[in-house]
C-alpha positions as CSV (number, residue, x, y, z in Angstrom):
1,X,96.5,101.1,98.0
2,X,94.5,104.2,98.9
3,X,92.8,106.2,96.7
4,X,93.2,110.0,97.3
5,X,89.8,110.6,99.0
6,X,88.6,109.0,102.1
7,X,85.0,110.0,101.7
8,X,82.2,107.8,104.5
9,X,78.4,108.3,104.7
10,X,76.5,108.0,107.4
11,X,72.6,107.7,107.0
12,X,71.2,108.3,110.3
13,X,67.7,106.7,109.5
14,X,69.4,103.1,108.8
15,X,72.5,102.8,110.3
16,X,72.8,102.4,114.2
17,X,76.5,101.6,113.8
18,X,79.1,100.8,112.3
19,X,80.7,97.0,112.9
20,X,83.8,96.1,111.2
21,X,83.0,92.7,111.9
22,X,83.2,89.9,108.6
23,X,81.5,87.0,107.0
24,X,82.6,85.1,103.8
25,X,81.2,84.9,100.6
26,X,79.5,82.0,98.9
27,X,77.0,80.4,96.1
28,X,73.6,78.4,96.4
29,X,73.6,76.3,99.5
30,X,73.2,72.3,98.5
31,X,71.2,70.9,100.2
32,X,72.1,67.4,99.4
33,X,75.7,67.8,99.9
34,X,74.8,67.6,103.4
35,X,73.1,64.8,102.9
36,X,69.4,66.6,104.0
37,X,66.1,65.8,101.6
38,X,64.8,68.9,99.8
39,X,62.2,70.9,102.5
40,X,58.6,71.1,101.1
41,X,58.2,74.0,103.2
42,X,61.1,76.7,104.2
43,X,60.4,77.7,107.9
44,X,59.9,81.5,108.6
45,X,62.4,83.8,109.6
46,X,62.1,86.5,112.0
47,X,63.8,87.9,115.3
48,X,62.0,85.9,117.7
49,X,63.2,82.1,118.8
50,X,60.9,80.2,116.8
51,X,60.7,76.2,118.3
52,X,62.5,73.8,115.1
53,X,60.2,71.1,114.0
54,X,61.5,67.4,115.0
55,X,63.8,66.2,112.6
56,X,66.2,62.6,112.6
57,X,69.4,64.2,112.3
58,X,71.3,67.7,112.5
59,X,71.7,67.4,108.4
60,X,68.4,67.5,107.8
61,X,67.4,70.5,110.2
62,X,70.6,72.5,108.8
63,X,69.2,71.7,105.7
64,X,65.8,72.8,106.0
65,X,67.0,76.1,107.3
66,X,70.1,76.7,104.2
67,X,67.0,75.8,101.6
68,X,65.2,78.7,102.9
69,X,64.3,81.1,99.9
70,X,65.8,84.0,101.9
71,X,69.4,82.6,102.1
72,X,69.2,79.3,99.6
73,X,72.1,81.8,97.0
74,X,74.5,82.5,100.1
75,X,77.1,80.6,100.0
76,X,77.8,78.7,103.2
77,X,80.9,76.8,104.9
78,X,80.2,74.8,108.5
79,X,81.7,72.8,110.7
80,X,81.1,70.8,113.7
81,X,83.4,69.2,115.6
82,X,83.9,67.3,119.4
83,X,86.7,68.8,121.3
84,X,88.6,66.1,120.0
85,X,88.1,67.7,116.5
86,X,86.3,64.4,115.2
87,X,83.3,65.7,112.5
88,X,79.9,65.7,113.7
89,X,78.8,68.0,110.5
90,X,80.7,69.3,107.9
91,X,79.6,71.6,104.3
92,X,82.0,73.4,102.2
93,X,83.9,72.8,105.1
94,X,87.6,73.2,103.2
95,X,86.4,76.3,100.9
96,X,87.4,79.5,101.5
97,X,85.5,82.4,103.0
98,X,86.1,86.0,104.0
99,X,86.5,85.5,107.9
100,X,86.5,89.3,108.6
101,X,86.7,89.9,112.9
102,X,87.3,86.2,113.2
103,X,90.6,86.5,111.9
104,X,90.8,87.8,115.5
105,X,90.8,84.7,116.4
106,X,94.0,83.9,114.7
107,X,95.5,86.6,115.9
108,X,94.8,86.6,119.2
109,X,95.8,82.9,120.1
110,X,99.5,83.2,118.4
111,X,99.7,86.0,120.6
112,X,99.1,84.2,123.8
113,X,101.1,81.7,122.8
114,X,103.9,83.7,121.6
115,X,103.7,87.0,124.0
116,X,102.1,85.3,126.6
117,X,99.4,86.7,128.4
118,X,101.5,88.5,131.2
119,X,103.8,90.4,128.7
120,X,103.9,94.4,128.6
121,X,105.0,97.3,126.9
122,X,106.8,100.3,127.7
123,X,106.1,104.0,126.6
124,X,109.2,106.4,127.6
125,X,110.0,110.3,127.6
126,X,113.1,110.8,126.4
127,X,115.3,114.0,126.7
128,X,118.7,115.4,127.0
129,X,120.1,116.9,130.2
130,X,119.5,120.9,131.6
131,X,121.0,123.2,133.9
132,X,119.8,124.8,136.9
133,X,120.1,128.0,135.6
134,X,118.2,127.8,133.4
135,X,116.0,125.1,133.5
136,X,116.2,124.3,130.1
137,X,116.2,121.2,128.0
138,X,118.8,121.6,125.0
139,X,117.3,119.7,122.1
140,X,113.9,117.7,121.7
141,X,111.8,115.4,123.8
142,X,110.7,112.7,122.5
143,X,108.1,110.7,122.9
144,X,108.7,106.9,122.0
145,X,106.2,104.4,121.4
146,X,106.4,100.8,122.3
147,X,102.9,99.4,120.8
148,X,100.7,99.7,123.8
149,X,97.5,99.8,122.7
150,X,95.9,101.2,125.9
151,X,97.0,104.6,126.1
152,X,93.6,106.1,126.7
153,X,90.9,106.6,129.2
154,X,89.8,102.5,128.7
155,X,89.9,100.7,132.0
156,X,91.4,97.4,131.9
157,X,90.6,94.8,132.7
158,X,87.3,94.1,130.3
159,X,84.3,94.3,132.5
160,X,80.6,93.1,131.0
161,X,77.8,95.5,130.6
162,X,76.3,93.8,133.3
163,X,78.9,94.2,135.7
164,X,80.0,97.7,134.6
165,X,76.7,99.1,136.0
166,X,78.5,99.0,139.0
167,X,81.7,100.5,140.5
168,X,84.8,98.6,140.3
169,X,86.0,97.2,143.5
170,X,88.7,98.9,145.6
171,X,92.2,97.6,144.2
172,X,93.5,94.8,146.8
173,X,96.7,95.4,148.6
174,X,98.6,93.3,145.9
175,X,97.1,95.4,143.2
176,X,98.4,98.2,144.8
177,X,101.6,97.4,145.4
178,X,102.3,96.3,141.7
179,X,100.6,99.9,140.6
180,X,103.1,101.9,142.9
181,X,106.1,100.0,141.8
182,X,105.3,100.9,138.2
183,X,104.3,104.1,138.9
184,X,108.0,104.2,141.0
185,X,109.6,103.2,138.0
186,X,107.7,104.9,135.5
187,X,107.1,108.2,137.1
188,X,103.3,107.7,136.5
189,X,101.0,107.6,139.2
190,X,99.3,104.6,139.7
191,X,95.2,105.6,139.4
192,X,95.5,108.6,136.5
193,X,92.5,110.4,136.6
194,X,89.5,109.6,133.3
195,X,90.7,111.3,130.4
196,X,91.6,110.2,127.1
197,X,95.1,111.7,127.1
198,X,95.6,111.4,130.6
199,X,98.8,109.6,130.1
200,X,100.2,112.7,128.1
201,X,99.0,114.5,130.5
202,X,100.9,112.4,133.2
203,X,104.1,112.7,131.0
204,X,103.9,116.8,131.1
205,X,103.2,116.7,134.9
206,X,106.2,115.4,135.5
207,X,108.4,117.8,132.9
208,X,106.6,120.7,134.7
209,X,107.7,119.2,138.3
210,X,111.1,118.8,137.1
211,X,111.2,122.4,136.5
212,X,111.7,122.8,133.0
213,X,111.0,126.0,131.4
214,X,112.5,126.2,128.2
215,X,112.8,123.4,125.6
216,X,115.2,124.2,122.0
217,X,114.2,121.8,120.2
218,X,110.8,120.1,119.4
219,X,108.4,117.8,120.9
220,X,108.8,114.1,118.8
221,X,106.4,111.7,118.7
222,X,108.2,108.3,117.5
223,X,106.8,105.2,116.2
224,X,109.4,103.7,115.1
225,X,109.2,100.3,116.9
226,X,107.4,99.3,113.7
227,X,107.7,100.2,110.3
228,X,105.2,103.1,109.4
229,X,102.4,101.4,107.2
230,X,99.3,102.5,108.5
231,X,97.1,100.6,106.6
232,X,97.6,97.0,105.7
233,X,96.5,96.0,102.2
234,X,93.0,96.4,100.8
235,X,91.4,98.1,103.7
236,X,88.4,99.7,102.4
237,X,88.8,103.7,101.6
238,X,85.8,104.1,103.0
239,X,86.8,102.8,106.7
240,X,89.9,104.8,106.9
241,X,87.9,107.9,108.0
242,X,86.0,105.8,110.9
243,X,87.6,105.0,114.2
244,X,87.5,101.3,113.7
245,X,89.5,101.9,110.5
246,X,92.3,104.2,112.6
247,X,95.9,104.0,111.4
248,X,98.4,101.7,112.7
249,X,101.3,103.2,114.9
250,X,103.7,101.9,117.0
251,X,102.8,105.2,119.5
252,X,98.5,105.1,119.8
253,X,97.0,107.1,121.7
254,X,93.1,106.8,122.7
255,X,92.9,104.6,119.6
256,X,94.2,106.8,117.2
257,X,90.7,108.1,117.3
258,X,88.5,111.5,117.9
259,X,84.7,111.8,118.7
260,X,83.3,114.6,116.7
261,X,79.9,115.6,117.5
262,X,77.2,117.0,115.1
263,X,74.1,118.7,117.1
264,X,71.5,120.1,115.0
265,X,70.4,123.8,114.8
266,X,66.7,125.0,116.5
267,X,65.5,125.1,113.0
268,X,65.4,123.9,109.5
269,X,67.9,125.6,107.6
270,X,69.8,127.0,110.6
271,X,73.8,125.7,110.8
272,X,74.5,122.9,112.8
273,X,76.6,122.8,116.0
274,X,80.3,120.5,115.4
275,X,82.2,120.4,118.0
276,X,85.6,119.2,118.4
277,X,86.0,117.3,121.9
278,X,87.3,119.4,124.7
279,X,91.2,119.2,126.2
280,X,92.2,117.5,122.8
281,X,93.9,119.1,120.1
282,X,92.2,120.2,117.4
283,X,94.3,118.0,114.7
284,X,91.6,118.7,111.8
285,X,90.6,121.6,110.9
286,X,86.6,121.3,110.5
287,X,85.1,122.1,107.0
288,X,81.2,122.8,107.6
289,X,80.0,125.2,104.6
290,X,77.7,122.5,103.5
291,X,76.4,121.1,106.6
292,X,72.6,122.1,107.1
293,X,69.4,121.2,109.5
294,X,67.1,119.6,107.9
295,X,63.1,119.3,108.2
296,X,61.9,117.5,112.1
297,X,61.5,113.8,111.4
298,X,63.4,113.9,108.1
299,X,66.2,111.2,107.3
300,X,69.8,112.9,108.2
301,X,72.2,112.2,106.1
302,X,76.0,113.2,106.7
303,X,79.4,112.4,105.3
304,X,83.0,113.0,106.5
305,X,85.3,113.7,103.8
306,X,89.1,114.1,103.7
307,X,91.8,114.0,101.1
308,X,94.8,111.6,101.9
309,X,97.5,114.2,103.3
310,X,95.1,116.7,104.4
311,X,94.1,117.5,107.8
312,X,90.7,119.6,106.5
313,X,87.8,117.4,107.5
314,X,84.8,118.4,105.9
315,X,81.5,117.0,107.0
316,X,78.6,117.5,104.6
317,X,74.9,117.1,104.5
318,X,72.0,117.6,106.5
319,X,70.9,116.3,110.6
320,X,67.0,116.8,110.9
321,X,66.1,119.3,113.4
322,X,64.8,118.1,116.8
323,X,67.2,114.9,116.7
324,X,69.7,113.9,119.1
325,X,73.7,115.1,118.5
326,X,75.3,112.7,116.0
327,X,78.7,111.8,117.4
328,X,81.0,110.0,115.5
329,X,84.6,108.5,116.2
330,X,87.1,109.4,113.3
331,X,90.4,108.5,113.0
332,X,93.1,110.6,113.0
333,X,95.6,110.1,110.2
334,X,99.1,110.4,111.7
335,X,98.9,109.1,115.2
336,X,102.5,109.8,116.4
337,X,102.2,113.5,115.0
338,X,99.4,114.0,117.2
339,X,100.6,112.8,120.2
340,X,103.3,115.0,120.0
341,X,100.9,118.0,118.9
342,X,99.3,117.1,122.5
343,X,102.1,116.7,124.5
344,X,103.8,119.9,123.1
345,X,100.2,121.8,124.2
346,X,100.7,120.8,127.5
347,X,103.7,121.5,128.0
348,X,103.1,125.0,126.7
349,X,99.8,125.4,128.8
350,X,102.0,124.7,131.9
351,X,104.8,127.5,131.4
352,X,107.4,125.5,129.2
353,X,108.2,127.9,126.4
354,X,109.0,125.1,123.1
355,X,111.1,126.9,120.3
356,X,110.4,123.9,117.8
357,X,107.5,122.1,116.2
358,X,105.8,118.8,116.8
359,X,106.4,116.3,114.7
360,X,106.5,112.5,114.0
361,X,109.3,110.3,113.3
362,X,108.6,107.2,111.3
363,X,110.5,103.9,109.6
364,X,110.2,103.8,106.6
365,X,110.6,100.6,104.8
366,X,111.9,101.1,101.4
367,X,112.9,97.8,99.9
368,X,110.8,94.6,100.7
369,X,110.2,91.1,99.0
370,X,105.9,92.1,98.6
371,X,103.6,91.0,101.0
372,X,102.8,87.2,100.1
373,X,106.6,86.6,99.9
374,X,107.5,87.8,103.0
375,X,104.5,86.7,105.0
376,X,104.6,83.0,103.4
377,X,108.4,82.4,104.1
378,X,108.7,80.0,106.2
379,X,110.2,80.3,110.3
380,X,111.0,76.4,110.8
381,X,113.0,77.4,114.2
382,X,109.9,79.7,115.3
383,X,109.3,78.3,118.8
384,X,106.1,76.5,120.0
385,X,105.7,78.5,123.4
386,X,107.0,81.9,125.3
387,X,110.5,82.5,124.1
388,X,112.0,82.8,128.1
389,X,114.0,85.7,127.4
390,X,110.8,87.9,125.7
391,X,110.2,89.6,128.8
392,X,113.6,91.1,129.2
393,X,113.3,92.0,125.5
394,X,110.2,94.0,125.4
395,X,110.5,96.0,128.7
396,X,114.2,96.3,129.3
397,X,115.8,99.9,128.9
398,X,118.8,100.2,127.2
399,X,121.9,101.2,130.0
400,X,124.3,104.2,129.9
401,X,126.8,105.0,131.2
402,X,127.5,108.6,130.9
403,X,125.3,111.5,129.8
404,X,122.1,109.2,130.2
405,X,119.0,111.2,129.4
406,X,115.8,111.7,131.4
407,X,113.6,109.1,131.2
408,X,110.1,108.9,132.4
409,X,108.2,105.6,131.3
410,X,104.2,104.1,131.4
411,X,104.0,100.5,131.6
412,X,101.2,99.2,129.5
413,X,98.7,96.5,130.9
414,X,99.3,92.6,130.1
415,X,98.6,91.1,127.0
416,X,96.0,89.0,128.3
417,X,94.1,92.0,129.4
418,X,93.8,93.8,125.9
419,X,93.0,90.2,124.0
420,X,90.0,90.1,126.4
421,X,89.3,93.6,125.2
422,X,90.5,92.9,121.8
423,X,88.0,89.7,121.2
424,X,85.0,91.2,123.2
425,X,84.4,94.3,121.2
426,X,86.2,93.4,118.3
427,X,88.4,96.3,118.7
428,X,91.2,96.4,115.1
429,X,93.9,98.5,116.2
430,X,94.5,96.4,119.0
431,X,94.7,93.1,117.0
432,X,96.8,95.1,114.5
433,X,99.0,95.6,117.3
434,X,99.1,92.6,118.7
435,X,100.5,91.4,114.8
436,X,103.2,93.8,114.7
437,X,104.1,92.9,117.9
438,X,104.7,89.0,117.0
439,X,106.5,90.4,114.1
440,X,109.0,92.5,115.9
441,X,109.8,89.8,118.4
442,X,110.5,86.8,116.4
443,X,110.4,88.0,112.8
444,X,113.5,89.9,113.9
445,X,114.8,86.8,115.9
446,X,114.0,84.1,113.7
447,X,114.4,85.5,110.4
448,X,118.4,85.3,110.1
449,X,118.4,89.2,109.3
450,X,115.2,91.4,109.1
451,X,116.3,93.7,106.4
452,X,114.8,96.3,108.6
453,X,111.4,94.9,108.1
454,X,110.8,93.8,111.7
455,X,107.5,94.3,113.1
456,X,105.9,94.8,110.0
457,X,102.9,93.7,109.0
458,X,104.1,90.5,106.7
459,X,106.6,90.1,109.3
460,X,103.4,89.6,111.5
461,X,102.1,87.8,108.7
462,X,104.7,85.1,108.7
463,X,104.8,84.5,112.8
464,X,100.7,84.1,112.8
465,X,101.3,81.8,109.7
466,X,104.0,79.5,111.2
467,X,102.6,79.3,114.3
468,X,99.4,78.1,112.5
469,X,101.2,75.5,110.8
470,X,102.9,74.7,113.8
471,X,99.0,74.3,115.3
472,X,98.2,71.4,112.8
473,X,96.5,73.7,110.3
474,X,96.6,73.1,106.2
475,X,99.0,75.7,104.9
476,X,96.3,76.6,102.0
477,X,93.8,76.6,104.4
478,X,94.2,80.6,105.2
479,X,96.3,83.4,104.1
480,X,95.7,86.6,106.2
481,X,97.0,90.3,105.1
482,X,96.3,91.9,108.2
483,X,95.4,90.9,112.0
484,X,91.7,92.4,112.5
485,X,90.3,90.4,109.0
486,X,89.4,94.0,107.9
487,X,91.5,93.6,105.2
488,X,89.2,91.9,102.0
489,X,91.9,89.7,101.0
490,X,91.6,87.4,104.2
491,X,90.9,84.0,103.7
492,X,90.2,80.7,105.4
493,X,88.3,78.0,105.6
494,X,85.9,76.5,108.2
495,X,88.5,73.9,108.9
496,X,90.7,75.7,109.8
497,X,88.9,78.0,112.1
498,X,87.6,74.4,113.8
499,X,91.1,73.2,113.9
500,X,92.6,76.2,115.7
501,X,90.0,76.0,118.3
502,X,90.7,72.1,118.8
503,X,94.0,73.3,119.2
504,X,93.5,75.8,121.7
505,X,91.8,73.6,123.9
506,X,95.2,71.8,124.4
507,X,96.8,74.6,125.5
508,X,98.3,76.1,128.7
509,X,96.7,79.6,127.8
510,X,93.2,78.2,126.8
511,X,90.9,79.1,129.4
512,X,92.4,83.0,129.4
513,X,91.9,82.7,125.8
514,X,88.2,81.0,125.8
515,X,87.3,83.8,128.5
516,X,88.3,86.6,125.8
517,X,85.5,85.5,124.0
518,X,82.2,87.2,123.5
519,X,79.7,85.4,125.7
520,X,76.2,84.4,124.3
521,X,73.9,87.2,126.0
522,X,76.2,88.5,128.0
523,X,78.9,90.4,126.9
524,X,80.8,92.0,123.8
525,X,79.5,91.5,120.4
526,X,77.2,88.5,121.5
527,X,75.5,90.8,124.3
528,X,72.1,90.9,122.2
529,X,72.4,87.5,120.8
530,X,71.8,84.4,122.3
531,X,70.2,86.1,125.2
532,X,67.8,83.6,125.6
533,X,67.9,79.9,127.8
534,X,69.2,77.7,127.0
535,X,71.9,79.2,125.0
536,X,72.5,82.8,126.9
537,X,76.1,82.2,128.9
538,X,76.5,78.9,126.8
539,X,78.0,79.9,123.7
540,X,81.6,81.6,123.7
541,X,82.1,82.4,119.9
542,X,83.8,85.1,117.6
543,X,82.1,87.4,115.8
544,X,82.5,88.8,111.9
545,X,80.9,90.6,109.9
546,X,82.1,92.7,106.6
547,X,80.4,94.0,103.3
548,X,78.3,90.3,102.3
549,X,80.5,88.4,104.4
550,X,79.1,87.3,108.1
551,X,81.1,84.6,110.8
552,X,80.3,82.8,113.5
553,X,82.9,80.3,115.2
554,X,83.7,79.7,119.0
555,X,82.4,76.7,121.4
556,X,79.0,75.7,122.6
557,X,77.5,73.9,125.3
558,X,75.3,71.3,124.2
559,X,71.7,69.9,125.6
560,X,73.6,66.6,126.7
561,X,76.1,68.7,129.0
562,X,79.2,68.0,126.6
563,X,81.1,71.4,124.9
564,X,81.3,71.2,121.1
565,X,83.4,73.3,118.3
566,X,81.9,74.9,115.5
567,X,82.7,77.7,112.6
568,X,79.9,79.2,110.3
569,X,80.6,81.0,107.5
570,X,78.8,82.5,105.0
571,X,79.1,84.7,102.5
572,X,77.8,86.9,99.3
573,X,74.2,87.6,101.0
574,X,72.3,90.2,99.6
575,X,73.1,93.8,101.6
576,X,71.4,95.5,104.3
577,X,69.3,92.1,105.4
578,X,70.0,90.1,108.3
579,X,68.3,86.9,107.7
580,X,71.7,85.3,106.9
581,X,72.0,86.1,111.0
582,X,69.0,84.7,112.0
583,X,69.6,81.2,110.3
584,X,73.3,81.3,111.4
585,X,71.7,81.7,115.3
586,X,68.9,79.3,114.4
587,X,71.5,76.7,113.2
588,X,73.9,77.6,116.3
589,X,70.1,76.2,118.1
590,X,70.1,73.3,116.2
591,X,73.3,72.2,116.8
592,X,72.9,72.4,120.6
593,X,69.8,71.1,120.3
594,X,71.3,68.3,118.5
595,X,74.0,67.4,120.3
């Protein structure tokens, strides 16, 4: 649960961002139980590719490189497998390690196999019928969610640094035809311009067109396609302020997140600037009375601070004089509310007089098993592939036939698209999502009565975890309490990281899937690793990183031209070093080296 403070600090000096990425936890590496003789002299460790001396086998060079002094008292789980999932090196290969983002993983392939990658979502407007004279709505309108992750400025699909440097192509004559006939349907047009409500903004176009003037009621923002718990269990306090740690909703907009920009005043002592982005609402009220410039080429030190409930965000400390603006996503606390707050606003800025409020409507679940009994109940009739009648399921809207209300929709993007996204930049709400999602859809079908449950988290839970089972994976080989792996309960175990990537590889949706994943040099959250021949665009591997806790798993092309598996784990590392990273690359070179 949540403590009643959500308090994050932010030391300018050290920290250049902030990843919620994971890695697990562990004790001394043995050395022997990889069958490697004891090094008479640990190699050193720096940034730069350093050459690995000639050893007979992979053990020994892994071994040379765990007995290092720097990272002998992590504790570390690997694996190495063919495609075929026979061992080529395993230690502490069935123990269990924090996986952090590559619980992604997890996430992310149940969902192609269970969505399927061409799947969408569908956000409506929703209000009653009005006169001519006047133009006015009697009652609310309501904004209803439908889990699409993308309502924002984002474009899809995923393009690499790389290739963003350069303007997208012109959409192709199919493209455009398939934008105009959801724009047709929706209401929305089919290129909105680059704003991060500019689908709100779509929405209240169209009111305004329609010639509304006067509205009764309020403006509702409803979540309710899944139950409200916006924070799965044991998410850090300290993340819930930060973007990456945004609440979950069924209605997200621009990742339930903010930038907030700190600039520092000409001179020491002077207030800083903070400056709420403009053309969004300002949902927080901004707290500043102890927020000071500091002394040019001093260490700025700032933290955001808000009590659970309150929408004051205070923002404390001092930004040195002379140093860029400090901008900084935060996460806005009640999602659905603030949609609504923003649609209402435009609304009003275009004429429409509102007599009510904005506000959110949530599900609240009220009775429920707990967690591990609902998420570890098993679904023996969950199916194996794409139940046929999904699609209909997700986007159909309900018919009428009398007194049917307005109804203007957006159509989100395919699944396929936002697990590239989701994988590349590691991005939580999304795989959050993409959980309550699978729990909506066959929790509710497969369950024999969801108790009004569905699309919860467990619910999520359970799918991911039969579908794993289904994949050939040990049943005490992972238990996962959210989808991202922010959550520091996760669990799992090398094995079965390996074994769901064997899996994969069997599987219609592999090569969308493998293509989701960061790219060694390239792209995502390898771009800066790996960037090097003869690895750079030859490693396709998850990320994690949380607290002590770092991960590594994915595929690799090997010096003899054949693709290998692998999952590295390790975890309690002493904080704020990185050499746990730079043998985890160096044995990623070994291992391709090797093999």
């Amino acid at each position: 649960m949540l403590r009643q403070t959500i308090r994050a600090t932010l030391c300018l000096a050290t920290l250049a961002a902030m990843c919620p990425c994971a890695f697990p936890q562990t004790a001394p590496a043995d050395a022997s139980a990889a069958n490697a003789p004891a090094p008479s002299q640990a190699p050193v460790l720096d940034q730069s590719t350093v050459p690995l001396p000639a050893y007979t086998s992979l053990a020994a060079q892994i071994g040379e490189l765990l007995a290092d002094p720097a990272v002998a008292r992590d504790h570390w789980g690997i694996l190495v497998t063919n495609l075929d999932g026979a061992t080529i090196y395993a230690l502490n290969e069935a123990q269990l390690f924090q996986p952090a983002s590559n619980a992604k993983l997890f996430t992310t392939a149940a969902a192609m196999a269970l969505l399927g990658p061409d799947q969408r979502f569908t956000t409506r407007i929703e209000y009653g019928y009005r006169g001519d004279k006047p133009k006015t709505v009697h009652g609310d309108i309501t904004l209803i969610g439908a889990g699409d992750a993308n309502l924002s400025d984002r474009e899809l699909p995923y393009r690499s640094p790389a290739n963003a440097k350069t303007p997208p192509t012109a959409p192709t004559a199919q493209e455009l035809v398939q934008a105009n006939q959801e724009a047709q349907i929706g209401g929305v047009s089919a290129f909105p311009p680059n704003e991060p409500l500019r689908y709100l903004t779509d929405f209240a176009d169209q009111i305004a067109k329609a010639g509304v003037k006067h509205i009764t009621g309020n403006i509702v923002g409803d979540d309710t396609v899944f139950p409200w718990e916006p924070y799965p269990e044991d998410w850090s306090i300290d993340d819930a302020v930060w973007g990456y740690g945004a609440p979950i909703s069924g209605l997200t907009v621009n990742d339930n997140q903010v930038p907030v920009t700190v600039t520092p005043g000409k001179k020491p002592g002077s207030v800083p600037a903070v400056k709420w982005p403009d053309g969004i609402p300002a949902y927080y009220q901004l707290e500043t009375s102890d927020l000071f410039t500091g002394p040019q080429q001093s260490t700025s030190h700032l933290e955001f601070d808000r009590e659970i409930g309150s929408k004051v965000l205070h923002i404390i400390g001092i930004i040195a004089a002379g140093s860029e603006p400090d901008t900084e996503q935060i996460a806005i606390a009640d999602p659905a509310e603030f949609a609504a707050v923003a649609l209402k606003q435009m609304l009003e800025e275009r004429g429409i007089k509102v007599d009510g409020v904005a506000r959110a409507k949530h599900r609240i679940v009220v009775q429920s098993p707990g967690f591990l009994v609902e998420s570890r109940e098993p679904l023996p009739n969950l199916p194996t592939a794409i139940n046929a009648n999904l699609s209909k399921i997700l986007t159909g809207m309900a018919s009428c036939q009398d007194a049917c209300p307005v109804m203007l929709q957006r159509v989100s993007p395919p699944v396929e698209e936002d697990i590239v996204l989701t994988n590349k930049v590691s991005q939580n709400l999304h795989a959050e999502l993409l959980l309550h999602h699978l729990g909506k859809i066959y929790g509710e079908q497969y369950a024999g009565g969801d108790g009004g449950v569905d699309g919860s988290t467990a619910e999520g839970a359970r799918v991911v975890r039969q579908f794993l089972i289904h994949a050939g994976l040990q049943p005490d080989d992972f238990v996962f309490y959210d989808g991202s792996g922010l959550s520091t309960h996760d669990l799992v175990t090398p094995r079965a990281t390996a074994r769901l990537l064997q899996f994969a590889t069997t599987q219609p949706w592999f090569p969308a899937w493998k293509a989701s994943l960061p790219v060694g040099g390239e792209d995502g959250t390898l771009g800066s690793r790996f960037d090097k021949p003869p690895l750079k665009d030859h490693l396709f591997a998850k990320t994690g990183t949380l607290g002590e806790a770092r991960a590594l798993s994915g595929y690799l092309d090997a010096a003899s031209g054949r693709t290998v598996i692998f999952s590295i784990f390790v975890g309690n590392h002493l904080p704020n070093t990185s050499d746990d990273r730079i043998v985890m690359d160096k044995i990623v070179a070994a291992i391709a080296a090797a093999e």
